[in-house]
VOZAZA-805270 format. One line per 2 residues: number of its first residue (from 1); their letters; for each residue x, y, z of C-alpha. Coordinates in steps of 0.001 Angstrom, whole numbers, plus 500000, padded with zeros to 6 digits. Each point is the difference from the previous one (the first is absolute). Layout:
BEGIN
NUM> A> X/Y/Z; ...
END
This chain:
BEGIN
1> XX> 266055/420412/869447; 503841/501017/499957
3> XX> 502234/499461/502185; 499896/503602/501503
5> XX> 496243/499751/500549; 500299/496535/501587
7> XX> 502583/501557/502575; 498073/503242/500562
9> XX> 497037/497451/500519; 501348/497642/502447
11> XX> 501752/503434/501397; 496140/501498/500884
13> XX> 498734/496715/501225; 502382/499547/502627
15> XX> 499128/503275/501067; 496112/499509/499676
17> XX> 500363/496890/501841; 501973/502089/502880
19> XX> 496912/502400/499510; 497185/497230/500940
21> XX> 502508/498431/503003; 500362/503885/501485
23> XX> 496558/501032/499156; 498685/496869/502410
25> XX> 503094/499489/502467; 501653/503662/500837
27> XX> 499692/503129/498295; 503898/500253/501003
29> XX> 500769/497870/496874; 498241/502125/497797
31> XX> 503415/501844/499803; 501491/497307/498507
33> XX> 497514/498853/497513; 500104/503667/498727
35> XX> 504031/499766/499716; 499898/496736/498214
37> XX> 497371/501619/497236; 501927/502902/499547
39> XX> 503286/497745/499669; 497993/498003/497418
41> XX> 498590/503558/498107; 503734/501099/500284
43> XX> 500927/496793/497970; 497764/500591/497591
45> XX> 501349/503414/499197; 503304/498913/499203
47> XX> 501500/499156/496806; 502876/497145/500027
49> XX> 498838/496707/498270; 502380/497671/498737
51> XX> 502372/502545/497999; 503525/501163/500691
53> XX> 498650/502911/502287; 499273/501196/503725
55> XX> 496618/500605/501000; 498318/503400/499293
57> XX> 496761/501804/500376; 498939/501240/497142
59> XX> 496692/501565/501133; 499270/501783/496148
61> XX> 499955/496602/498480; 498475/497745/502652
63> XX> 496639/502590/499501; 500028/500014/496299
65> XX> 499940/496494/499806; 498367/498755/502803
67> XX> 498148/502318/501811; 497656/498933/502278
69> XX> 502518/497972/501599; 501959/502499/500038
71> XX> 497417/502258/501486; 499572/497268/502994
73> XX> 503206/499644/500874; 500905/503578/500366
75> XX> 496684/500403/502016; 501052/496643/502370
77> XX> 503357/502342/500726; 498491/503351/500113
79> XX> 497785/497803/502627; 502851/499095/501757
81> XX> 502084/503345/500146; 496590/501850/501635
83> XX> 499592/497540/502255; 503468/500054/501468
85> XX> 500019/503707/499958; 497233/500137/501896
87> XX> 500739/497574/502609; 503298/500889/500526
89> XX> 498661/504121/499933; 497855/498994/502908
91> XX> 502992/498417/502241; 502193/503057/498479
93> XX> 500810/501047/502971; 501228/496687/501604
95> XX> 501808/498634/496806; 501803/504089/500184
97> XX> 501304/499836/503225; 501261/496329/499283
99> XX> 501475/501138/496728; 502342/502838/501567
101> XX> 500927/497651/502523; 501444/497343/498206
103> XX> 500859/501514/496440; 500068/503947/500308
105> XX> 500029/502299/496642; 503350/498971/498313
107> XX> 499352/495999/500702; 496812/500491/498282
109> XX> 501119/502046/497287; 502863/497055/499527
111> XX> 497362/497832/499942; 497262/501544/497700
113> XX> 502752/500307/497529; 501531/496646/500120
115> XX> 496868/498382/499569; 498396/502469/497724
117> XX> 503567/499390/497620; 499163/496015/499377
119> XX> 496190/500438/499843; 500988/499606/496238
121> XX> 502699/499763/497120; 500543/502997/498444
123> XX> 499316/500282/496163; 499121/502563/497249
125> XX> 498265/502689/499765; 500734/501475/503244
127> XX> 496437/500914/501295; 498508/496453/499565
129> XX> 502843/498924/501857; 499610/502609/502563
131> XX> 495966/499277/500385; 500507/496224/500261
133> XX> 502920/500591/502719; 497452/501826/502217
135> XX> 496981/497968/498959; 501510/496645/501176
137> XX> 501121/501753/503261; 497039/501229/500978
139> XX> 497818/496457/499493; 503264/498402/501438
141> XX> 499590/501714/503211; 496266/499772/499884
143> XX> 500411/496276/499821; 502785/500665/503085
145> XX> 497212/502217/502309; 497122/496884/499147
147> XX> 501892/497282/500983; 501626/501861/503116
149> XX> 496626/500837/500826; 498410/496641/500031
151> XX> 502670/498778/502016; 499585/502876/502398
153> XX> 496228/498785/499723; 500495/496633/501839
155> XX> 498845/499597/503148; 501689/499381/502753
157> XX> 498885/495867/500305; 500843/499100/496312
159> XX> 503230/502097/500528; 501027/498083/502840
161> XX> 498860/496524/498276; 502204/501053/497011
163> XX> 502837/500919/502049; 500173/496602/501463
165> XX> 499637/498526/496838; 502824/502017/498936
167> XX> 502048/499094/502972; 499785/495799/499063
169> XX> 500626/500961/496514; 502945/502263/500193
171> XX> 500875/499572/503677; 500217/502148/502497
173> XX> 501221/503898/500101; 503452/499610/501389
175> XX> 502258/503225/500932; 500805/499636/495912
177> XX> 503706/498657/500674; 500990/497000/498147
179> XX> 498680/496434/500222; 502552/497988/498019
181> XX> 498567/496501/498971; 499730/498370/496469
183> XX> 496679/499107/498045; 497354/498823/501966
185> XX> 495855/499347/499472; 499238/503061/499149
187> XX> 503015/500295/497575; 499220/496471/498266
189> XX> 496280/501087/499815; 500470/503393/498005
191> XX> 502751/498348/497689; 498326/497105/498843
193> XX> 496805/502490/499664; 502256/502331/497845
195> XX> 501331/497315/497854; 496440/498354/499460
197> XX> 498633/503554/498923; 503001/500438/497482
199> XX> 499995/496841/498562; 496071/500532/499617
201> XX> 500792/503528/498153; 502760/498539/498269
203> XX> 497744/497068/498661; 496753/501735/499325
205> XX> 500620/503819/499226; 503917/499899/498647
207> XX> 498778/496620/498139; 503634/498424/501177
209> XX> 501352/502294/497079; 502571/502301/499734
211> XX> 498590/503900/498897; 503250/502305/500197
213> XX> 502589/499643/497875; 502540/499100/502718
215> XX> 498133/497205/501443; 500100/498062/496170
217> XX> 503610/500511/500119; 500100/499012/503690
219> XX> 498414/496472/498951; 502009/499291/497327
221> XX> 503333/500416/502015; 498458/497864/503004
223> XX> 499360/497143/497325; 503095/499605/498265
225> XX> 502071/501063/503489; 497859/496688/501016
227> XX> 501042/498500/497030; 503759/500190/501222
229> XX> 500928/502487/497114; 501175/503549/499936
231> XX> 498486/501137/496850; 497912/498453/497198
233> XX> 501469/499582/496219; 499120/502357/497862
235> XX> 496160/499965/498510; 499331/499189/496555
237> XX> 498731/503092/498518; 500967/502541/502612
239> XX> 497000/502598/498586; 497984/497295/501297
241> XX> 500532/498847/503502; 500732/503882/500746
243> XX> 498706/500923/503801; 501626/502740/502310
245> XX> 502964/499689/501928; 501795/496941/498216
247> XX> 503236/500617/498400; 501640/498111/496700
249> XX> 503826/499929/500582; 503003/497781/498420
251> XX> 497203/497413/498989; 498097/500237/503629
253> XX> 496820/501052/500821; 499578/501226/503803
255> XX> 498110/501999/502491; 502293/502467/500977
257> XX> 497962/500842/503144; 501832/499407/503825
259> XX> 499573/496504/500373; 498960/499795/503986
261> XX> 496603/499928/499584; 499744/497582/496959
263> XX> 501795/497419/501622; 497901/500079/503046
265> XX> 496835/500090/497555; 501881/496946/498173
267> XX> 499029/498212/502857; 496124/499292/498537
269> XX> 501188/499419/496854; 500259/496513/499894
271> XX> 496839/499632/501167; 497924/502613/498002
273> XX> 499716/501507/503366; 501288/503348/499268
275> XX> 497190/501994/501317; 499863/498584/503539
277> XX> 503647/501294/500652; 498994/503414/500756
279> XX> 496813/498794/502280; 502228/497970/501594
281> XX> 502465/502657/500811; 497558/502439/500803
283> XX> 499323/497856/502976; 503549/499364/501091
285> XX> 500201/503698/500116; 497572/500392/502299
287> XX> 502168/497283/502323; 503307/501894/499245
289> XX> 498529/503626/500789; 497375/498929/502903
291> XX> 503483/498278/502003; 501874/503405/498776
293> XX> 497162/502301/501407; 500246/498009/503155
295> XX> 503881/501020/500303; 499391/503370/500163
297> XX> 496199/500659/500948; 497522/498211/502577
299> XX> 498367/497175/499175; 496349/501710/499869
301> XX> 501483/502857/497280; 501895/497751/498019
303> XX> 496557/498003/499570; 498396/502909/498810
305> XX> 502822/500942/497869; 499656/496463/498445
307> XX> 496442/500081/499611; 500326/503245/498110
309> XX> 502532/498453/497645; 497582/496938/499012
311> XX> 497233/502077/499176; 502187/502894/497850
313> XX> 499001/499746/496576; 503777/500921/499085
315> XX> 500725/496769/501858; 497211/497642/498869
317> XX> 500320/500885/496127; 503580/499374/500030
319> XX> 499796/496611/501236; 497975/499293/497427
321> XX> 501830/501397/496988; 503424/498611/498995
323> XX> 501620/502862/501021; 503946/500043/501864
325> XX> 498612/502001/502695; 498416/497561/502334
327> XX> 503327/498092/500530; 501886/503479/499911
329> XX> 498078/500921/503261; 500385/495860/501710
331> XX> 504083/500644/499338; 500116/503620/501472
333> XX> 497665/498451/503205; 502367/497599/500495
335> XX> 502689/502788/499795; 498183/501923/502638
337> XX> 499201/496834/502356; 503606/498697/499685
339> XX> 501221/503799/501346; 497749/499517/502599
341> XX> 500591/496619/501249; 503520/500288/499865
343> XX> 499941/503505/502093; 497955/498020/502620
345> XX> 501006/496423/499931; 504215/501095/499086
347> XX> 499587/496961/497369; 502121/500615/497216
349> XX> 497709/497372/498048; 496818/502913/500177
351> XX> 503106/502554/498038; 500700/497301/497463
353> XX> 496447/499402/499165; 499421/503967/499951
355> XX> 502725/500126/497580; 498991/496854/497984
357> XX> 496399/502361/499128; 501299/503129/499650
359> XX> 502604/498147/497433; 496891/498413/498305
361> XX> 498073/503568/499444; 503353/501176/498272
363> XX> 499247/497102/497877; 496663/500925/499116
365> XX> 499611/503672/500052; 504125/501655/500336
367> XX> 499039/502813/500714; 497298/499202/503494
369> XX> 502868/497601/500805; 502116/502994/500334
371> XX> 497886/502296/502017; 499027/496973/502035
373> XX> 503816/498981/500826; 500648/503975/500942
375> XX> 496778/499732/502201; 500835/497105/502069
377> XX> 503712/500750/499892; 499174/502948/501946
379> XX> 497324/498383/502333; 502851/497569/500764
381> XX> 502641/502459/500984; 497547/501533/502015
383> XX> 497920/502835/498249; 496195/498646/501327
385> XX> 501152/497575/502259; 503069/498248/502088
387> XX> 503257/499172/497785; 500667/496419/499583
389> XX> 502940/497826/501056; 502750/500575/496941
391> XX> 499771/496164/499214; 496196/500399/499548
393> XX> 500889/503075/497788; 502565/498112/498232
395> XX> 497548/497277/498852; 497241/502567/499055
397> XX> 502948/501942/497225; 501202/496466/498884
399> XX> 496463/498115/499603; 499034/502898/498218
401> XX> 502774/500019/497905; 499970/496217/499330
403> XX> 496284/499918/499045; 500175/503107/497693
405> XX> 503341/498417/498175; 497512/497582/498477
407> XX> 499972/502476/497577; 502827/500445/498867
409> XX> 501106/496897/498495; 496732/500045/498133
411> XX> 500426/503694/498711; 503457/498312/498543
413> XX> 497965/496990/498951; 497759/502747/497898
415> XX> 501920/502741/499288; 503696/498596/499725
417> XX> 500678/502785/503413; 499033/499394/503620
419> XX> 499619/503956/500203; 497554/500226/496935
421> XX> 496241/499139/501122; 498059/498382/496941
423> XX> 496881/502307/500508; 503004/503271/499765
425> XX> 501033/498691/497381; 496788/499192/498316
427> XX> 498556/503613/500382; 503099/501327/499221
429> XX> 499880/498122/496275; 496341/500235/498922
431> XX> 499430/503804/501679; 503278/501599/500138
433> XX> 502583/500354/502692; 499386/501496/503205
435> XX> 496147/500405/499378; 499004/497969/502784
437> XX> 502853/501007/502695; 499387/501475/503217
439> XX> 500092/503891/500396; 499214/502850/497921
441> XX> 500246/501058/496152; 498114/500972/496655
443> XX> 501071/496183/498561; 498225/498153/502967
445> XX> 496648/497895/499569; 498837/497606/497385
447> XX> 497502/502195/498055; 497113/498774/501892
449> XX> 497884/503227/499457; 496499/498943/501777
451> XX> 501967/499029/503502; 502874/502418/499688
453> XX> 499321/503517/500239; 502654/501701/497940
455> XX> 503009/499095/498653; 503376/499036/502084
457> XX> 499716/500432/503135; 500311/502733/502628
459> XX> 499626/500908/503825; 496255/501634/499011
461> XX> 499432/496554/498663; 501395/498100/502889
463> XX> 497266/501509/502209; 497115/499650/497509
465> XX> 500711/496208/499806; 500331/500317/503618
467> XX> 496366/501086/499789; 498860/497492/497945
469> XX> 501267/497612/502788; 498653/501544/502784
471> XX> 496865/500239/498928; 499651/495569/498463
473> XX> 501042/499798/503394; 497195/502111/501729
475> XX> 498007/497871/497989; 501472/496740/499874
477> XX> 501592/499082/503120; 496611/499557/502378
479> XX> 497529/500771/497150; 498105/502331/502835
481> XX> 497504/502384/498750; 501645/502584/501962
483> XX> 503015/499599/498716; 502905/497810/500866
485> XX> 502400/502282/501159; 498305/501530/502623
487> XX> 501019/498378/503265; 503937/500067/498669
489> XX> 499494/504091/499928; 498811/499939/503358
491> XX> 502887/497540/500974; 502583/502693/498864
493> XX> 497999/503280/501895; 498885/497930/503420
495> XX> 502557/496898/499455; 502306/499815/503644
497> XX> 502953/499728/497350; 501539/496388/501113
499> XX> 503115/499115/499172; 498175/497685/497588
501> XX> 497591/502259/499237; 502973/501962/498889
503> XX> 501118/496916/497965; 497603/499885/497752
505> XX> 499770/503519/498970; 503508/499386/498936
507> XX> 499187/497316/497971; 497060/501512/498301
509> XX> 501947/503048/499204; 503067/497949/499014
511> XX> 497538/498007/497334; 498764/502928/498739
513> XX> 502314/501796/499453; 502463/497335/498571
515> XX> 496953/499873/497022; 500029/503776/499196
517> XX> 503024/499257/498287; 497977/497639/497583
519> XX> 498201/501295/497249; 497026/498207/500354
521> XX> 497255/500080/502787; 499030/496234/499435
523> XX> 497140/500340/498460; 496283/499196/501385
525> XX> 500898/496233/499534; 499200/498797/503883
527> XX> 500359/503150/501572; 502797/501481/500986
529> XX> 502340/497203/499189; 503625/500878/500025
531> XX> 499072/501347/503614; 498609/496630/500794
533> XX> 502178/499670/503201; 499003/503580/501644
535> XX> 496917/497699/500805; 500963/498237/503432
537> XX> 501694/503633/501191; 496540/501496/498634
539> XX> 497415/497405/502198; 502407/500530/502881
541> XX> 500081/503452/499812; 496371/499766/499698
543> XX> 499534/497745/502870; 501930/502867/502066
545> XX> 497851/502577/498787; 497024/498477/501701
547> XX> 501431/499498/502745; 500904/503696/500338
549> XX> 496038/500869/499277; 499045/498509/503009
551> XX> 499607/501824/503515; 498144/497645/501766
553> XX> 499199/496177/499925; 496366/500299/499139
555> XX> 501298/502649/496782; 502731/497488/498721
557> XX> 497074/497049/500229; 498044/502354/497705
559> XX> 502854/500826/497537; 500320/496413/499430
561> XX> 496093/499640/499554; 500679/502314/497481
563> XX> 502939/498031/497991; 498091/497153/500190
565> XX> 497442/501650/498210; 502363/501809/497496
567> XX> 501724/496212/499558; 496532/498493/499513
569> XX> 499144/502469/497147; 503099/499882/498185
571> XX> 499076/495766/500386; 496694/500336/498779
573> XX> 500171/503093/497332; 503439/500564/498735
575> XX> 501923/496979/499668; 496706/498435/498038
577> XX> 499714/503610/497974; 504172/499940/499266
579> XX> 499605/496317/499023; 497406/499930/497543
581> XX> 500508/503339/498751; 503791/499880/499550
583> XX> 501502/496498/500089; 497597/498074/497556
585> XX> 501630/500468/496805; 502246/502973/501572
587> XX> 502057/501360/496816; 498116/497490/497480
589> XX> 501869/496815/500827; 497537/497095/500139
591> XX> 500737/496040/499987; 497397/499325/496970
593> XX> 503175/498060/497992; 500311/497833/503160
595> XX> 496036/499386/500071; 499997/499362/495749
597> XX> 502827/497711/500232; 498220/497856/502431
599> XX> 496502/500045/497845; 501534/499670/496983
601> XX> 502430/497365/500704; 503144/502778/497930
603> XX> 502303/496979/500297; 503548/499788/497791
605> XX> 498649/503436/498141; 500975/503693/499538
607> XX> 497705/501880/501448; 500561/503969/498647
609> XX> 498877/502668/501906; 498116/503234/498473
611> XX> 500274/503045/501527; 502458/502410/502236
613> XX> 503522/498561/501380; 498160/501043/503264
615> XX> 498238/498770/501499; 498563/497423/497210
617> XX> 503132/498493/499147; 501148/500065/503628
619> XX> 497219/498365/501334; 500592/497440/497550
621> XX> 504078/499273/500268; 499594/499017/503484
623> XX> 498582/496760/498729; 502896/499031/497937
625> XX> 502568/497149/500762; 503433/500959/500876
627> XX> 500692/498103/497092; 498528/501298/496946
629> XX> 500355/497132/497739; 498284/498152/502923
631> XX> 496995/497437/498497; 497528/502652/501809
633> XX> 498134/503017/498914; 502180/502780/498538
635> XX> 498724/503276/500860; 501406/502724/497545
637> XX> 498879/503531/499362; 499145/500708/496632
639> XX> 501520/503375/499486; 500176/500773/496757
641> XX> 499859/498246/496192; 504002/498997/500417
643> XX> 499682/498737/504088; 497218/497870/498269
645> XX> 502134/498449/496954; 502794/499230/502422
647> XX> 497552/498143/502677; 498745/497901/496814
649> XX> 503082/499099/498414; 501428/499399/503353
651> XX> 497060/497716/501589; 498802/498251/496602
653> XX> 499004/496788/501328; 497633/501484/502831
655> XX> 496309/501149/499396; 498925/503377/500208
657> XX> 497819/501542/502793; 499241/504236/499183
659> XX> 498900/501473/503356; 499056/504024/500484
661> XX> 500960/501399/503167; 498108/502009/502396
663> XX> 500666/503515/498573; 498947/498503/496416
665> XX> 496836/498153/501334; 498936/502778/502881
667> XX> 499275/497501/501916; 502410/496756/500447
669> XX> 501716/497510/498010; 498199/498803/497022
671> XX> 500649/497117/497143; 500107/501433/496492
673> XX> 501161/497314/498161; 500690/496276/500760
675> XX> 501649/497410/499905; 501338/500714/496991
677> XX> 502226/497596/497802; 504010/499867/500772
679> XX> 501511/502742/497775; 496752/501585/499136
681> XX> 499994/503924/500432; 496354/501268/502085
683> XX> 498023/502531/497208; 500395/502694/502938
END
């Protein structure tokens, strides 16, 4: 069984199992058991696997290859859309006058076309796309009308049982103004759950290996930063220790990548611990943004807010990768939460620590530093919120400034000019100058044709990459069958338009729009990623759109009835579906060299590696000592007939190991030949 068919299998037993418990408890639940099959046929449908691509539905292919699944799932969601339509014909007249007394013709038309535009990612030719856009609408709001209805289904005892349930978890109602307090229970609970469930991922499904190309080069920097070095000397046989994003200059051999995040990931290297760094600081995250919610929300939303953020899959997978954006979004929290301490407390120590993170995310990602410092400058002076004391904004320019000159001595250190940033100047040598600067041109972008649509870059491009965002958002930031978007629509049509409210619409727009001046969307690696910190504004915003649902107690129990449910499913279906489907082997990378070297004892050998640069040989150089005379297997990539002579000349007292890849092998690493004598060349 592949992995698909195990998901789409686990997918319809949850939802036979929520058959039998409705079919014998209360036909209310029925509802839901028919959402969570549909969500599971829906899965099935789509087309993402572990390749560099987003998710599709490619109905043509699905039935010539597999038809009668195919032919059951389309009949689980044509069950599902008749149903709903005719439940929701019969109350027409009920949910009508409700409609045109909360939304009204133009709300809904905003609506139907916001969420019809990141139903899915637009692609070529132009009528698939079009048929898949209104396909996934319609079973997204199918899925919607089920689950609304089983909530509506409830009765009125089990409501009020859940409600109080609800009230000791989250606490009670409130007027919604803001219950300032740091991390308590409830706090502690849902981080140490979050970092358990990425460190789980992180161990079993990501194999505590690095798949993108960025996280290798990530690893190698946090080692020898660990080390107490700068850069590494220069390898060998260059041809042969090649992986992306290091740079040989003046006799040095260097990641030229920002180095905020690698020295906070350096922080596991000495202990071969580098995989728990993210899990770990997925869960302070939770701390920093559950005592930031609290600032500026009640205690009750900022609880639900949090909850949401533990179970996003945009969240979750994160943590487990070795990824800069996890400690990105701790550093801009503790931005946020120092601003709001310091404009209720009038401690300038809140404004230092504000600046200290908003100087680290310059570190890490300049550019998100930069919005970010614009964003809270303007929250501080008042735009959102009350203005601070001048000493408090004193300390958040200079702690900012102080943390972010980190830099600079170590551009100088890399570069020979504080001004110059090593990954500049690395793009600008091996692609060409100005390819990968911000704003617009025919010489932008790095020639990657299957994740940029056309060459340079352009306003018309700017807003299909903002499409492609939008829509790994719908799907990735609550993983909801109906889409995850929905609830942050109806927070900008029915919102009450708080100051903070306000707040972070800026800040969305401000991140999004500071990226349409980059040439490239990001890619489907983890979602929207170089939007990563729209997702706090986007759970709040969410949160408030709820809330706006709501006319009456009894309706705003049943709208969160109906989360709960939506939360569940993305629990139960999704993040298991995303996990095996995508992140076990995602983009070929596999630790087989790591398993052969501890079965076959590799020892004081070099081992070459068969196959691509990536990802066979970079699933491989990871492995290497800094040191690469070091009495320890020697992983090299055996290129060509001359990287090969120049390995053996250069190593002639080690034995030879010949190893195929993954994309030689089809299916993971595999011994050809060895050990072989010192000096002896392998017959392939």
């Amino acid at each position: 069984m592949n992995r698909e068919a195990t998901a789409i299998a686990l997918g319809i037993g949850f939802g036979v199992l929520l058959l039998f418990v409705a079919s014998r408890r209360k036909a209310g639940a029925m509802w839901f058991a028919l959402a969570a099959c549909s969500s599971a046929a829906l899965l099935w449908l789509y087309d993402a696997g572990p390749r560099v691509t987003y998710q599709h539905v490619h109905l043509a292919e699905r039935w010539a290859s597999q038809r009668t699944a195919t032919a059951v799932a389309l009949a689980a969601l044509g069950l599902e859309v008749v149903c709903v339509a005719v439940a929701f014909f019969a109350r027409a007249r009920e949910l009508r006058a409700w409609w045109s007394r909360r939304l009204g013709p133009w709300r809904t038309l905003f609506l139907v076309a916001c969420v019809g535009a990141c139903s899915s990612k637009l692609r070529e030719p132009a009528l698939s796309s079009a048929c898949e856009f209104v396909f996934v609408a319609v079973v997204h709001a199918a899925t919607l009308g089920a689950v609304l209805l089983g909530a509506w289904a409830i009765a009125e005892e089990p409501l009020a049982a859940f409600a109080r349930r609800a009230d000791a978890w989250l606490g009670p109602l409130g007027d919604g103004s803001p219950e300032p307090g740091g991390p308590d229970a409830f706090a502690w609970r849902t981080a140490l759950a979050s970092t358990l469930a990425a460190a789980l991922l992180c161990f079993t499904v990501y194999d505590r290996h690095p798949h993108v190309p960025d996280e290798v080069v990530y690893l190698i920097h946090a080692r020898y930063l660990a080390a107490g070095e700068l850069s590494l000397p220069a390898p060998p046989v260059l041809a042969a220790f090649d992986v992306d994003l290091m740079m040989l200059e003046g006799g040095r051999w260097y990641s030229p990548v920002n180095p905020g995040w690698p020295f906070a990931l350096a922080l596991g290297a000495p202990f071969g611990a580098e995989w728990l760094v993210n899990p770990l600081l997925g869960g302070l995250a939770i701390l920093v943004v559950y005592s930031f919610l609290r600032e500026v929300m009640s205690r009750r939303n900022a609880r639900v807010a949090t909850m949401l953020l533990a179970a996003s899959p945009w969240f979750v997978f994160l943590n487990m990768s070795f990824m800069t954006h996890t400690w990105t979004l701790v550093c801009a929290a503790l931005g946020g939460l120092g601003v709001a301490r310091a404009r209720r407390t009038g401690k300038r120590a809140w404004a230092w620590l504000a600046g200290a993170g908003v100087g680290m995310v310059a570190t890490i990602r300049p550019l998100e530093g930069l919005v970010l410092a614009l964003c809270l400058g303007l929250w501080s002076i008042g735009l959102g919120g009350a203005r601070l004391k001048f000493a408090s904004l004193a300390g958040l320019v200079l702690g900012t400034a102080f943390v972010a000159a980190i830099v600079l001595p170590y551009n100088a250190a890399l570069t020979g000019s504080a001004r110059v940033f090593p990954i500049n100047h690395y793009v600008d040598t091996v692609y060409g100058p100005g390819k990968n600067d911000l704003g617009f041109g025919p010489e932008k972008g790095l020639g990657w044709g299957g994740l940029d649509p056309w060459p340079g870059h352009s306003p018309l491009q700017a807003a299909v990459n903002a499409q492609f965002n939008t829509f790994a958002i719908d799907v990735e930031l609550f993983g909801w069958a109906s889409g995850s978007l929905l609830l942050v629509w109806i927070a900008l049509v029915l919102g009450k338009r708080r100051p903070i409210d306000r707040a972070w619409i800026v800040f969305v727009l401000a991140i999004l729009t500071s990226n349409s001046l980059y040439w490239f969307a990001g890619g489907p690696d983890f979602g929207a990623r170089y939007w990563y910190l729209v997702i706090v504004p986007l759970i709040a915003l969410a949160v408030a759109g709820l809330n706006a649902l709501a006319e009456r107690e009894e309706q705003r129990t049943r709208l969160l009835v109906a989360v709960f449910a939506l939360v569940l499913g993305n629990v139960a279906l999704f993040m298991p579906w995303r996990a095996v489907d995508k992140y076990v082997g995602y983009r070929g990378m596999v630790a087989g060299v790591r398993d052969l070297a501890r079965d076959k004892h590799f020892g004081r050998s070099l081992v070459l590696i068969q196959g691509e640069r990536h990802p066979d040989y970079a699933s491989a150089a990871i492995y290497n000592p800094l040191d690469l005379e070091a009495d320890a297997p020697i992983y090299a990539w055996d290129k060509d007939v001359a990287t090969r002579a120049a390995l053996l000349a250069h190593y002639a007292d080690r034995p030879i190991w010949l190893v195929a890849g993954p994309s030689v092998t089809q299916r993971g690493f595999e011994i050809v030949e060895g050990p072989l004598p010192p000096g002896t060349a392998p017959s392939r």
